[in-house]
Structures are given as structure tokens and as C-alpha cells.
N, C-alpha and C positions, 0 to 999 in steps of 0.2 A: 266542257268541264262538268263533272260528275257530282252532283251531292251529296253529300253524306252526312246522314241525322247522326246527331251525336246522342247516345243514352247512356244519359246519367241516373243510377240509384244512391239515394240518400245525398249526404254530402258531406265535404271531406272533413277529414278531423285534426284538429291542431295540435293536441295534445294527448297523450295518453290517459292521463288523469280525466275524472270526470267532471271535479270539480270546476276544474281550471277551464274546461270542455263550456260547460255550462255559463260560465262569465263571459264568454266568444259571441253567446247569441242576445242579440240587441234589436230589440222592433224598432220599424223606419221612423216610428213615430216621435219616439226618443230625438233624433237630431233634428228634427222640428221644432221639437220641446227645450230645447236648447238652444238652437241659433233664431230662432224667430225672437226672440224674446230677446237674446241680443244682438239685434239688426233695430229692434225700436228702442232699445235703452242708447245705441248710440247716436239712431238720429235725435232723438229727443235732446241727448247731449250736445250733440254738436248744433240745435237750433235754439237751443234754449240757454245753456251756459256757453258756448263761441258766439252765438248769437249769429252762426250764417245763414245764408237765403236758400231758398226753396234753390236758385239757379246757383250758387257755390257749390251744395250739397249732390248736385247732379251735373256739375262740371267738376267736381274732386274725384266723383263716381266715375265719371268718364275717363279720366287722366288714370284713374289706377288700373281700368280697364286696358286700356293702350298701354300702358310702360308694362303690365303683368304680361299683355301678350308679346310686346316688345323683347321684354326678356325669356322667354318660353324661345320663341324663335330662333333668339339669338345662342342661349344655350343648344340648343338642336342643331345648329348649324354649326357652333363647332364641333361638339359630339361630332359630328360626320365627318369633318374638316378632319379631327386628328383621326378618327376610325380611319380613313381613306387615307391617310399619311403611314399609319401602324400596319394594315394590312398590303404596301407599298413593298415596305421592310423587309 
């Protein structure tokens, strides 16, 4: 199998306008700045006003963990279920 470098100049553009161009680009640092800061407002809430434990808070974690990937799976696998039923047709 052969590889091929891919070369990319600049990067692509979403809009014509330049304004709108300009409101596209967002430093990484920004959703940091954002979800950090609400990942400790909610543990904070849920240890401090639910009042759960250290092990609720990391067994709630877990479970949404599993049912998120739970459902990921299970979407993907119909996806394919009816793809391969359509393409049958």
C-alpha cells in the first residue's frame, strides 16, 4: 500500500463574507474556558447541594459512561442493519 502525503495550503473557508469568516475561528483555549469551569460548578453542585459521595458521583460517571456508549453502538448497528437491508433492495 502506497502513501500519500496529503498537502494542504491555508485552510478552507466557510463563508464568503469575511466577517462571518472571522467569527469560525476559535482558540482551543476557549473550550477549556468553558467546560472546565462547568465540570466543577457541577460537581460542586451535585456534592454540595444533592449532597452525594465521592463513590455516587463516580458510579453516576460510570453509568453514563456505559449507557452513552451503549447507545453509540446500538445506533451504528442499526445504521448498518437497515444500510444493508436498502442496499439489498
Amino acid at each position: 500500500m502506497k502513501f500519500e502525503k496529503i498537502h494542504n495550503k491555508g485552510q478552507a473557508r466557510l463563508f464568503k463574507n469575511r466577517y462571518l469568516e472571522y467569527l469560525t475561528k476559535t482558540h482551543p483555549l476557549v473550550i477549556w474556558g468553558i467546560y472546565i469551569p462547568l465540570i466543577g460548578f457541577m460537581l460542586y453542585f451535585t456534592a454540595s447541594v444533592l449532597a452525594f459521595s465521592i463513590f455516587q458521583i463516580s458510579l453516576s460517571f460510570l453509568a453514563g459512561i456505559l449507557f452513552g456508549r451503549y447507545l453509540s453502538m446500538s445506533y451504528t448497528g442499526l445504521f448498518f442493519i437497515f444500510l444493508l437491508r436498502v442496499k439489498e433492495q
